[in-house]
C-alpha positions in Angstrom: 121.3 97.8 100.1 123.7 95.3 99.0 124.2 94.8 94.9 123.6 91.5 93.0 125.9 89.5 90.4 125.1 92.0 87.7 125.6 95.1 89.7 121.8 95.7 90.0 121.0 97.4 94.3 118.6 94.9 95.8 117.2 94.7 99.6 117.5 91.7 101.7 114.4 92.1 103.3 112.5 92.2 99.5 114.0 88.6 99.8 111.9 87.8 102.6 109.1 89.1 101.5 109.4 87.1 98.2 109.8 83.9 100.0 107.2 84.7 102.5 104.6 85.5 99.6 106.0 81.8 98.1 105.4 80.3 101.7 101.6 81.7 101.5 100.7 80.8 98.1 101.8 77.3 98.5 99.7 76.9 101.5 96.6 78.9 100.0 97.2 76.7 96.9 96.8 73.2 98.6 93.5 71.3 97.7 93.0 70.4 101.4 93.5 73.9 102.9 91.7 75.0 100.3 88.4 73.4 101.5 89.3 73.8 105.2 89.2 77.5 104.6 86.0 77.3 102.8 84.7 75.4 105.9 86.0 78.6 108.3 82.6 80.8 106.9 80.1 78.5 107.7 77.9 80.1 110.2 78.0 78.1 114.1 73.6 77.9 115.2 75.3 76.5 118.3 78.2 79.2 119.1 76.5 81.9 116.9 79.4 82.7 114.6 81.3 81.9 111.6 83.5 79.0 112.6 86.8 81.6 111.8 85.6 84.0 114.3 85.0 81.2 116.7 88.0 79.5 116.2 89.8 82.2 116.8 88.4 83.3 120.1 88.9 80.4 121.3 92.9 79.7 120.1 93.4 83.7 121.6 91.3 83.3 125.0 88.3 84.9 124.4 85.6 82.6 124.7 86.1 79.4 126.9 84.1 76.8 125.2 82.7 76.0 121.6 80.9 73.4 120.1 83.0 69.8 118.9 83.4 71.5 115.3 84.1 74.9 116.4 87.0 73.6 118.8 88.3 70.8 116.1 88.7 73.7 113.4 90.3 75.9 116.6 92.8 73.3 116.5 93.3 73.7 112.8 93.6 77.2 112.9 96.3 76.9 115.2 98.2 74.5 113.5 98.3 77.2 110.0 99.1 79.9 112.4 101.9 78.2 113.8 103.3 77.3 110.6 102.4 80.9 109.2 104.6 82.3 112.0 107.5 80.4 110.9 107.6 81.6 107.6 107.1 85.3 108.2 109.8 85.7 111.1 107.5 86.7 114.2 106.9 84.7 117.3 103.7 83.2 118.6 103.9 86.2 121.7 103.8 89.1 119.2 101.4 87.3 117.3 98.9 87.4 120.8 100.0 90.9 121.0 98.7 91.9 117.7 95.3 89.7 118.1 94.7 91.9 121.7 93.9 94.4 119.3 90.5 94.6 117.8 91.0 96.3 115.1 
């Protein structure tokens, strides 16, 4: 605990989490992610799936292919991950950790 300006006890890590919740919100806020994400729940016929589910098989090795869509949104995915990883202090290793996981 370390102690502000006025005195007050504050926690460096509540920090973080502020300016990871700013990092988020700025990103959930944007028009153009916005409607990508709303793209991410349309069902697949060809790869029998929402295109999140789909997506992210295929970005953490488990499926091999997808259709053209499927693989371009993959690609997306992957990009906002990357970015997301940035701003909320983990690495892209404990990231594939987590995702090994299925719950």
């Amino acid at each position: 605990m370390e102690n502000d300006e006025s005195g007050n006890k504050f926690d460096m890590n509540d920090l973080n989490v502020g300016d990871m919740i700013n990092s988020f919100k700025g990103v959930a806020n944007n028009p153009l992610s916005k409607f990508i994400l709303s793209r991410t729940f349309d069902y697949c016929e060809k790869d029998n799936g929402n295109r999140l589910e789909v997506g992210l098989e295929l970005l953490f090795g488990k499926r091999d292919n997808a259709c053209m869509k499927c693989r371009t949104l993959s690609k997306v995915i992957s990009f906002i991950i990357k970015r997301g990883i940035k701003s909320f202090g983990t690495t892209e290793k404990e990231l594939e950790e987590l995702m090994k996981d299925p719950y």
